[in-house]
N, C-alpha and C positions, 0 to 999 in steps of 0.2 A: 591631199594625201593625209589620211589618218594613221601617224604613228602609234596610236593606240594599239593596233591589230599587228602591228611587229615585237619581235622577245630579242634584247639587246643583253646579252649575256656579260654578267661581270667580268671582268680584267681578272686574270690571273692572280692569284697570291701573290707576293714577292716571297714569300718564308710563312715553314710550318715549322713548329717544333712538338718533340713528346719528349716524355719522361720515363725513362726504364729504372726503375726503384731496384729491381732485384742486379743491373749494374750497376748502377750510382752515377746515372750517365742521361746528363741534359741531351740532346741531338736537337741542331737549327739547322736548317735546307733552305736555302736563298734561291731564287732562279730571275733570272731577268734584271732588268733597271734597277739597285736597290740604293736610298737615299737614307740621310743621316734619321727621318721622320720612323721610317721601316723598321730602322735597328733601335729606336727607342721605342717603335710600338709593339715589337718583339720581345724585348726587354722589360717591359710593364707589364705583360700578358705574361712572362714567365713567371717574374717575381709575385703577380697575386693566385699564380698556381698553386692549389694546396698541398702539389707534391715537391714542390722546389725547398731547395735546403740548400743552404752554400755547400755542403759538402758532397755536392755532384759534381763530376768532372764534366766539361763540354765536348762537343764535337762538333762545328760550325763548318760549315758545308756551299762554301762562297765558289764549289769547283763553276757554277751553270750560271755563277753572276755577273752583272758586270757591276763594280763598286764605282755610284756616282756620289762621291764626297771630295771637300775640300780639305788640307791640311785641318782647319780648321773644325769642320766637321770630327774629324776623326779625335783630336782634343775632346770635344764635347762628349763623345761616345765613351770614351776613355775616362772622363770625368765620373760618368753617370756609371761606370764598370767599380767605382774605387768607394761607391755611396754604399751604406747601410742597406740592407736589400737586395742589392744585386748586386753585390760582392759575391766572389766563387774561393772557396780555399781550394779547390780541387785542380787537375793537369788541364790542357786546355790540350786540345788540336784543332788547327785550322784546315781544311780545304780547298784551296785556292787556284785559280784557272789559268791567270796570268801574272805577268811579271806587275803590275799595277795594281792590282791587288796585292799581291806579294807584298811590296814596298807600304801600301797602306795597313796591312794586316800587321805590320813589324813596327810601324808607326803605334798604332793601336796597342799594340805589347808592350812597347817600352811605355807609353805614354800611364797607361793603366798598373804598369807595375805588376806586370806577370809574367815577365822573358825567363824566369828560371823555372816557370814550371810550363808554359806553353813550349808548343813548337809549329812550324807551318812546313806544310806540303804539298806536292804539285796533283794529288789528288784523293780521294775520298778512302780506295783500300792503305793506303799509306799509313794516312791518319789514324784508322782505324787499327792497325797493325801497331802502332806505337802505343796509341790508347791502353788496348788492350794488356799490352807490354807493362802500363806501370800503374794500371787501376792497382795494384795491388803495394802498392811502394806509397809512403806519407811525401806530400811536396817537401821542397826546401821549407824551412821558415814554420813548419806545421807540426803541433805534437800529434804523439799517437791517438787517432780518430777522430782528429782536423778541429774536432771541436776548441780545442784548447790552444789559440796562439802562443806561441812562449818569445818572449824578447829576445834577442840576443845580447848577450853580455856585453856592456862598455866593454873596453882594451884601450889603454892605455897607448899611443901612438907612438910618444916620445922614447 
């Protein structure tokens, strides 16, 4: 038998993303199997995108995934979310299909350090419905036109 004379089509994507400039709005679409290797090779293909800016908001779209990572995993991811680069000042909405995701997506937010401005949901118009809701409002923590972190004041405890 000559394999030669057969066409073995590639595997599915696990995730595409675009970039809508005139929202200020990253969008990721996951679907199938997606491991910790996907979300970091997603993550580098965004960050040397020449339209990516931290001051887009996301919109990650885990509704059609199934999330195969470990606690551990999702550390890493979290890690790699908090680096120069692919840091985001912007809202984030999650996606999400199940309850396991769920709990790893919340994982992921607290770990990364972005629960006051993300939020997750049980599906894709949700998301987008909130999105939409606060593209227009600066995060917590962010001056006006995200460019500008501002500290926030010591305070005295005692």
């Amino acid at each position: 038998m000559n394999l030669s004379n057969f066409y073995f089509p590639p595997p599915a994507p696990t995730c595409r993303y675009r970039i809508d400039p005139a929202r200020r709005l990253r969008i990721e679409e996951y679907q199938g199997s997606v491991g910790l290797e996907d979300l970091r090779a997603t993550a580098a293909a965004v960050a040397e995108d020449p339209g990516w800016s931290p001051d887009l908001h996301g919109l990650v779209d885990f509704s059609k995934a199934k999330l195969d990572l470990t606690a551990n995993d999702v550390l890493r991811l979290a890690l790699l979310m908090r680096r120069d680069g692919y840091r985001t000042n912007g809202w984030l909405a999650f996606a999400v299909g199940d309850t396991a995701a769920y709990g790893l997506v919340r994982m992921l937010s607290h770990w990364s350090r972005t629960t006051d401005r993300s939020r997750i949901f049980s599906g894709r118009e949700e998301a987008e419905r909130w999105l939409n809701g606060h593209v227009g409002h600066v995060p917590p923590g962010f001056g006006s036109g995200f460019n500008a972190v501002y500290e926030t004041p010591i305070r005295n405890a005692g």
